[in-house]
ZALO-139015 format. One record per residue (C-alpha): residue number from 1; residue in three letters; x, y, z. Coordinates in steps of 0.1 Angstrom, whole numbers, always signed. Example, Ala and Ser with C-alpha at 12.3 -4.5 7.8 and 13.67 -1.06 7.14 Angstrom:
<rs>
<1, "ALA", <+123, -45, +78>>
<2, "SER", <+137, -11, +71>>
</rs>
This chain:
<rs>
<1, "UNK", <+903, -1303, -123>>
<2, "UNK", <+877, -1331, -126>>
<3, "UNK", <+874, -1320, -85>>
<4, "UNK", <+856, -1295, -91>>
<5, "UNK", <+833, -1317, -109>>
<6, "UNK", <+825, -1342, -79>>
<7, "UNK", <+824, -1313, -54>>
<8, "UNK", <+792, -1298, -81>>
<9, "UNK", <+778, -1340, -79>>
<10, "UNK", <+778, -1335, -43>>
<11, "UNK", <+758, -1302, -38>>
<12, "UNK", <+734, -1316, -65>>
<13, "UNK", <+734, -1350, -46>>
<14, "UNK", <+747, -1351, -13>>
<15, "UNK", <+744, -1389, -5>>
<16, "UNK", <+758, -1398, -40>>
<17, "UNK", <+788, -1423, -41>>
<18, "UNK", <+815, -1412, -66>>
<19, "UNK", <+839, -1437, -79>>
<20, "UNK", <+865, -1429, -102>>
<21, "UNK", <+875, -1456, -133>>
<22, "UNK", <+914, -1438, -140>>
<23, "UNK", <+947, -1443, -144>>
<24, "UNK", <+967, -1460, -117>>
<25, "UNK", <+989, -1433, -112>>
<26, "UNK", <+962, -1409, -104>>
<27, "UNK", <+949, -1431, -75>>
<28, "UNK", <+974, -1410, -49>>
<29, "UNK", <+952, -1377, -61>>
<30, "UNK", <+917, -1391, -60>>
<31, "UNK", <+926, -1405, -22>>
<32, "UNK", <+932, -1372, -14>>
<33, "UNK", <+897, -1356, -24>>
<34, "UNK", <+874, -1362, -2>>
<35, "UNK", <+846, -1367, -28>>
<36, "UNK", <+859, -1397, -42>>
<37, "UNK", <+847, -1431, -20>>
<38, "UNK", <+874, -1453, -40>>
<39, "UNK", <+897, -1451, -70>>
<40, "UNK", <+894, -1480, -101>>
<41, "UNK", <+925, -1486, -114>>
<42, "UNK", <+922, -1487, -155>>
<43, "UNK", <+946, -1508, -168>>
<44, "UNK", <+945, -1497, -203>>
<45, "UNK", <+967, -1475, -218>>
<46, "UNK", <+962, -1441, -234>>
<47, "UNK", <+953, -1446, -273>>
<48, "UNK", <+951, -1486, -267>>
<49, "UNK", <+918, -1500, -283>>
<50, "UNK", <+919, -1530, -262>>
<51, "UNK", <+883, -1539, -268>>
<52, "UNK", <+881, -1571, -251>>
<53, "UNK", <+899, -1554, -221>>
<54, "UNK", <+874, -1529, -219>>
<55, "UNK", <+843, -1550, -220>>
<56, "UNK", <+855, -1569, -193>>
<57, "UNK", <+858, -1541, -168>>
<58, "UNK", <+823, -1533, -184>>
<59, "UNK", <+814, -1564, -170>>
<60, "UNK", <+824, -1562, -138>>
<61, "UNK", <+812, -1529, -132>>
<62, "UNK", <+771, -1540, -148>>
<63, "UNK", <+747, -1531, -116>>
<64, "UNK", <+765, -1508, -95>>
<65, "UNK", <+759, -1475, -108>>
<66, "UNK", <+731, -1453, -118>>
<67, "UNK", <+751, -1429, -140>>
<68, "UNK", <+784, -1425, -160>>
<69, "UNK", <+801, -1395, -167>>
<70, "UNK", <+828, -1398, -191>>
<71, "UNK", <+851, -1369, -195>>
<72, "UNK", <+877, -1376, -220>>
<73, "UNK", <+860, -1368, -254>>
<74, "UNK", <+875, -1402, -275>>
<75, "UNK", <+852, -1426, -289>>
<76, "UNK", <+870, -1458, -270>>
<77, "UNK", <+863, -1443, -231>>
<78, "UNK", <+824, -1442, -239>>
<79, "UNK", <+828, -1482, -239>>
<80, "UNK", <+832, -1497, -207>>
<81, "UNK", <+803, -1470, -196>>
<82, "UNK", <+781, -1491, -227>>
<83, "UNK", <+794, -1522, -215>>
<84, "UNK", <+790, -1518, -180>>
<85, "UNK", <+752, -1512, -191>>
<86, "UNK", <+749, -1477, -170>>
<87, "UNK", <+713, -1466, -172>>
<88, "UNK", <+725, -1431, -180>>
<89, "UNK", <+754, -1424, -196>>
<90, "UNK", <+767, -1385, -199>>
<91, "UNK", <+793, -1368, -220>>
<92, "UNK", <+804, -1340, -246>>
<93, "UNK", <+796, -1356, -284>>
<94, "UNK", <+836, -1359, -288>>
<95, "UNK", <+841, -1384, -315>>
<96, "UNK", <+802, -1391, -327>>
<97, "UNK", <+795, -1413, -299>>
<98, "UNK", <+760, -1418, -306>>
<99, "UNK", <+746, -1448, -287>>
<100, "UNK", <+778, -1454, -268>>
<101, "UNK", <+764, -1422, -245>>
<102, "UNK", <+726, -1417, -246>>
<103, "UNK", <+727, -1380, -225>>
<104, "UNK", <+747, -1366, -251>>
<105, "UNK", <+759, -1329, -249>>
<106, "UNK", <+768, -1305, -277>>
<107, "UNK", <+799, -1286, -266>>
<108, "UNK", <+796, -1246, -269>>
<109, "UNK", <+831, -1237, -266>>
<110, "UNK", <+828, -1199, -268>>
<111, "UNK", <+800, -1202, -238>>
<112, "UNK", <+823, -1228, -217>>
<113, "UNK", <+855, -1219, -224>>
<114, "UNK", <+871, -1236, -191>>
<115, "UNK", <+886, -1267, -189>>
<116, "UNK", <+870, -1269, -155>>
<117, "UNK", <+838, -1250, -168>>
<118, "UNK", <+832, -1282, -193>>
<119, "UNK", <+836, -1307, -165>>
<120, "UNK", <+816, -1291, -141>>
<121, "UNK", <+786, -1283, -171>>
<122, "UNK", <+782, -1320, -173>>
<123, "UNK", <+767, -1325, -136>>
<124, "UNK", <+736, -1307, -146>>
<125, "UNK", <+708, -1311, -170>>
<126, "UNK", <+716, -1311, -205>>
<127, "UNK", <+694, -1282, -210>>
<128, "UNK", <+723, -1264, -190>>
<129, "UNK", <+752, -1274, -213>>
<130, "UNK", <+755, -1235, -227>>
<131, "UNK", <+749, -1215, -192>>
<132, "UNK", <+782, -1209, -174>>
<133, "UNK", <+781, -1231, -145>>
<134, "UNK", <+794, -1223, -107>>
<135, "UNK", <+818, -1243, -97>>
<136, "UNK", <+839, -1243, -66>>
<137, "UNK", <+881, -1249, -67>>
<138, "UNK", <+897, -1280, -61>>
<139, "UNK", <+906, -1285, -26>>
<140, "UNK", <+932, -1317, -19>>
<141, "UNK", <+937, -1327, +19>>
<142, "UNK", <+972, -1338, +16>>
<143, "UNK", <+987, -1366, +44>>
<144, "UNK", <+1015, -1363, +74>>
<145, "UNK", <+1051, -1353, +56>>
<146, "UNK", <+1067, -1382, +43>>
<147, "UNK", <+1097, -1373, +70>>
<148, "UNK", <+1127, -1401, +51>>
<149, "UNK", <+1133, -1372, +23>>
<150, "UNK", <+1138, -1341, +43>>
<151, "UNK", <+1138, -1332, +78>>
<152, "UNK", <+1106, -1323, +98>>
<153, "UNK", <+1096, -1292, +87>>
<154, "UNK", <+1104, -1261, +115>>
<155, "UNK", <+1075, -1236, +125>>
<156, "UNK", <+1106, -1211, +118>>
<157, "UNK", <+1118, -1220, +86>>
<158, "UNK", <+1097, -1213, +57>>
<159, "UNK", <+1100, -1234, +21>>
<160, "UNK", <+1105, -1230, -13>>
<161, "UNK", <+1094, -1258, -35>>
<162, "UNK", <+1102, -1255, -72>>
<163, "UNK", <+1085, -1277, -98>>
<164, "UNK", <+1110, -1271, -133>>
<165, "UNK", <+1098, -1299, -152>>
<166, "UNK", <+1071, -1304, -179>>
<167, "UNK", <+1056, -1332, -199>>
<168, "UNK", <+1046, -1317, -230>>
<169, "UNK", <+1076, -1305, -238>>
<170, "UNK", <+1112, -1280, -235>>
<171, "UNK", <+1094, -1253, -243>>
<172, "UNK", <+1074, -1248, -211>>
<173, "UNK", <+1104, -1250, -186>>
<174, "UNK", <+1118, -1219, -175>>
<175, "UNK", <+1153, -1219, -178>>
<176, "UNK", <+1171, -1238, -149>>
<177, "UNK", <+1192, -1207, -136>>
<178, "UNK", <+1165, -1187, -132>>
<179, "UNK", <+1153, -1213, -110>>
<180, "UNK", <+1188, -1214, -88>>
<181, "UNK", <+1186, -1176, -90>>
<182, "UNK", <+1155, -1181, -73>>
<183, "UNK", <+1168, -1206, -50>>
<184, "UNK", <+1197, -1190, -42>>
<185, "UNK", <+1179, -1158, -30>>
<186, "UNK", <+1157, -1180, -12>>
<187, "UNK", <+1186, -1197, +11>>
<188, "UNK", <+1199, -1159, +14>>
<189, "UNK", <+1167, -1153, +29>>
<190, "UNK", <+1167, -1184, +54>>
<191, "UNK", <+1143, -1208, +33>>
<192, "UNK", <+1151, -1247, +31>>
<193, "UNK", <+1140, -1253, -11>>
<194, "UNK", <+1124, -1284, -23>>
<195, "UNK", <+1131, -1291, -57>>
<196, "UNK", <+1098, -1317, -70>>
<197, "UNK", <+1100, -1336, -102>>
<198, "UNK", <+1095, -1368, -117>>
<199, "UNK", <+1122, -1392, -129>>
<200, "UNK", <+1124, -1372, -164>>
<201, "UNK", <+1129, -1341, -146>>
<202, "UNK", <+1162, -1351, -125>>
<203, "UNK", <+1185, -1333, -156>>
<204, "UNK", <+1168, -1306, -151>>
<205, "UNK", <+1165, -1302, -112>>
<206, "UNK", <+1202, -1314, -107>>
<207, "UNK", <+1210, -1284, -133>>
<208, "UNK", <+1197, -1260, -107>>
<209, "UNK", <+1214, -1277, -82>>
<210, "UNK", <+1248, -1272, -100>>
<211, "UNK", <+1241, -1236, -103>>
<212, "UNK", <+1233, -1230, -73>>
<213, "UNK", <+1261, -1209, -52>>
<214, "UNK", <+1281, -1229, -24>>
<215, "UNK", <+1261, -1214, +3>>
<216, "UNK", <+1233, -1232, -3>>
<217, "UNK", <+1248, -1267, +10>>
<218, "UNK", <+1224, -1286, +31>>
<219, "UNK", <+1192, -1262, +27>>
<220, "UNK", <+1187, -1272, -12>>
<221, "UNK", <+1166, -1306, -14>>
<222, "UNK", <+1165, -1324, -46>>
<223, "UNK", <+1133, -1350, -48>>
<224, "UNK", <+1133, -1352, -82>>
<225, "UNK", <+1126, -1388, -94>>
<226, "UNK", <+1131, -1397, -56>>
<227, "UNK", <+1097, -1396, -43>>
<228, "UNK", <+1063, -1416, -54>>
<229, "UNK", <+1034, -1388, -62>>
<230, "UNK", <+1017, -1397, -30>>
<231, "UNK", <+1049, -1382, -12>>
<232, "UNK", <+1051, -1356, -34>>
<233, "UNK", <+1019, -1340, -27>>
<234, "UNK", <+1025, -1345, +6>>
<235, "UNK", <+1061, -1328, +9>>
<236, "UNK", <+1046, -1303, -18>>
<237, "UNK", <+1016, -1292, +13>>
<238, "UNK", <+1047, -1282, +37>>
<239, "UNK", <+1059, -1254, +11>>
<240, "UNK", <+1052, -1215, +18>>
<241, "UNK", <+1055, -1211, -17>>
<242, "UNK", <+1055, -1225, -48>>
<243, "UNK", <+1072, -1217, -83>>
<244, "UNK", <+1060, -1240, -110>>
<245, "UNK", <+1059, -1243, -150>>
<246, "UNK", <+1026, -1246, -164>>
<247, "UNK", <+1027, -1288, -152>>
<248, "UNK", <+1008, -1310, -135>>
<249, "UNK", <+1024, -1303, -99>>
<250, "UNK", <+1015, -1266, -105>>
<251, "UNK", <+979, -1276, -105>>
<252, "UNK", <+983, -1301, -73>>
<253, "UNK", <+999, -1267, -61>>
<254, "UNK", <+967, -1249, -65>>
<255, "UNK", <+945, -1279, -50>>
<256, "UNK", <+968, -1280, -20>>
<257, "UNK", <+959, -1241, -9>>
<258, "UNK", <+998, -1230, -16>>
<259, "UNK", <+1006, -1197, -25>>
<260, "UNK", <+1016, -1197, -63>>
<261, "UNK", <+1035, -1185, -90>>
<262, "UNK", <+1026, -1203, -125>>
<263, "UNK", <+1049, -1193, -152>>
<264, "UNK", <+1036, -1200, -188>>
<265, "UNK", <+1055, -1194, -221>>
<266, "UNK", <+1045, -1211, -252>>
<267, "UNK", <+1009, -1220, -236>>
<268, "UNK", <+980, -1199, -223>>
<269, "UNK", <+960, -1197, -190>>
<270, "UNK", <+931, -1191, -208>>
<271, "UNK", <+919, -1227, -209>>
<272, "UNK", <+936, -1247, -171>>
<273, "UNK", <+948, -1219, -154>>
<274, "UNK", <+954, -1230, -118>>
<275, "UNK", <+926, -1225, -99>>
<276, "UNK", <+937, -1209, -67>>
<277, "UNK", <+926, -1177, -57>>
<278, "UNK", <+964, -1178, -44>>
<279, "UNK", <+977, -1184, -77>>
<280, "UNK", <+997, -1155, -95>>
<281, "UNK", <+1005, -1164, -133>>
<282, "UNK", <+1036, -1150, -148>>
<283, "UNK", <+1036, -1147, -186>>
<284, "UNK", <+1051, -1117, -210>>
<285, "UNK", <+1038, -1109, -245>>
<286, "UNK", <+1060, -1117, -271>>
<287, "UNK", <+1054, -1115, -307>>
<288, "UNK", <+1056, -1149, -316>>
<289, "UNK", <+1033, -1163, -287>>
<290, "UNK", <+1019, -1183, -271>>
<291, "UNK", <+1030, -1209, -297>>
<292, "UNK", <+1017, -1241, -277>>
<293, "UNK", <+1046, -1254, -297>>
<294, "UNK", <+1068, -1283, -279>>
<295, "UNK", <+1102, -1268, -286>>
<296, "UNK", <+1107, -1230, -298>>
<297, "UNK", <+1101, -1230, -335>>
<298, "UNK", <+1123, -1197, -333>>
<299, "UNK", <+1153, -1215, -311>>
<300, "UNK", <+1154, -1182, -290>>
<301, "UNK", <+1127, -1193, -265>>
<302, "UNK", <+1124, -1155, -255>>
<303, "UNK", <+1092, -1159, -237>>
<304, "UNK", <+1111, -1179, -213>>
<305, "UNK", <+1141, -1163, -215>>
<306, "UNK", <+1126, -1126, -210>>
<307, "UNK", <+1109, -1136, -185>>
<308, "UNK", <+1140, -1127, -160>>
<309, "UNK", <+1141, -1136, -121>>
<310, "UNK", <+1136, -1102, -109>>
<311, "UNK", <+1098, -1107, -130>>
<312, "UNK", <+1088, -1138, -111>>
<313, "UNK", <+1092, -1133, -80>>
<314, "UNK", <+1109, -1103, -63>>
<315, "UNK", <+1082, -1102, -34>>
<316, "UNK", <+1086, -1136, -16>>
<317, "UNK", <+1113, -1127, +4>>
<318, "UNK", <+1103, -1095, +26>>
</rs>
């Protein structure tokens, strides 16, 4: 989502450099957006301190840039921006960081209330904070298919890729034989199915493997924990469709240009939907949701179960 916040710095300044100070395992994303002229790895962990760390990427970074904008709302990421002596330093208050940022915004939730929206509010004047800003969608350019995982993909065969994990929690996966249901109709229908996933998710994606019929033999891929992200994203760009929990991959999804379905349960769309105008989101109203609960405080997990098949996606296959 922080795309849509470069692809705002460059209409405001088109011969600005963006770098990007993240997480190393976000490098393979920010090399795909073309906004981005190089990724900094940050080698310190999420909720370390590390204050002797951090002031010695400071230092190495004095000099080079005329502004920082620092999206994560903790009082520890303002540092290397105050260390690095950056002459102007932006970002929501978040934890009371007076000093640490000196162009300090005041966060109007019910006027901004976007995920996106808050990034993208933070490449204009402060005087803008509370005016909903325009913003345009992320847009990743993904790389050649990765061709040792699956064969070359034919003009004549159209894919499936599923994405059944996610990180926050049980609760958010859709129930794995809904997903071979899927899969299975899919095959039916002449698709090859990708299932994408990281190493946590291989339970999961050999489940829908195993229930799976026997016709699905050697048109059912399972990548899950096989592939580095820069593969996936690239294997995930060859896909005429795309079923995802509410995840990380279902956002890449969205950036990519694939056609969508997003399927939330405990959690809500009203904050990072994906944002695809090809995106459908499939959610039904329960009483006791959405929860944004990890695992189902209730043990039925209805908003998942309900949410049948034959509700997701009964007009792929035509």
């Amino acid at each position: 989502m922080a795309q849509s916040l470069f692809k705002a710095l460059k209409r405001i300044q088109p011969q600005a450099s963006i770098d990007v100070l993240a997480p190393a395992w976000t490098r393979p994303l920010l090399e795909r957006m073309p906004e981005v002229r190089q990724a900094i790895d940050m080698p310190v962990g999420h909720g370390m301190m590390a204050i002797g760390q951090r002031w010695h990427i400071g230092k190495t970074l004095r000099g080079q840039y005329q502004q920082a904008i620092v999206l994560p709302n903790s009082w520890k990421s303002a540092l290397i921006p105050w260390f690095a002596k950056v002459p102007k330093r932006t970002g929501w208050r978040g934890e009371m960081r007076y000093g640490l940022l000196n162009d300090l915004r005041r966060l109007n939730k019910s006027a901004l209330p976007l995920m996106v929206e808050r990034f993208v509010s933070l490449a204009g004047p402060a005087r803008t904070a509370d005016q909903k800003p325009d913003w345009q969608a992320p847009s990743m350019i993904a790389g050649d298919q990765p061709d040792h995982f699956i064969p070359t993909k034919s003009p004549a065969r159209r894919r499936l890729a599923l994405c059944p994990g996610a990180e926050f929690g049980p609760a958010k996966q859709w129930p794995a034989t809904y997903y071979a249901k899927l899969a299975d109709k899919a095959i039916a229908a002449g698709w090859q199915v990708m299932i994408f996933g990281s190493k946590a998710d291989r339970t999961v994606a050999d489940q829908i493997v195993a229930a799976t019929s026997e016709q699905a033999g050697h048109s059912i891929f399972n990548l899950a924990g096989k592939t580095a992200l820069a593969e996936a994203i690239d294997l995930l760009a060859t896909a005429d469709q795309v079923v995802s929990n509410d995840s990380g991959l279902m956002h890449v999804a969205a950036a990519l240009g694939k056609p969508l379905t997003a399927i939330y349960g405990p959690t809500s769309p009203a904050f990072t939907p994906p944002l695809s105008t090809l995106a459908k989101i499939k959610q039904i109203e329960v009483d006791c949701g959405p929860c944004f609960q990890r695992v189902c405080p209730q043990g039925h997990h209805k908003c998942m179960q309900q949410l049948t098949p034959d509700k997701v996606a009964p007009e792929f296959f035509v």
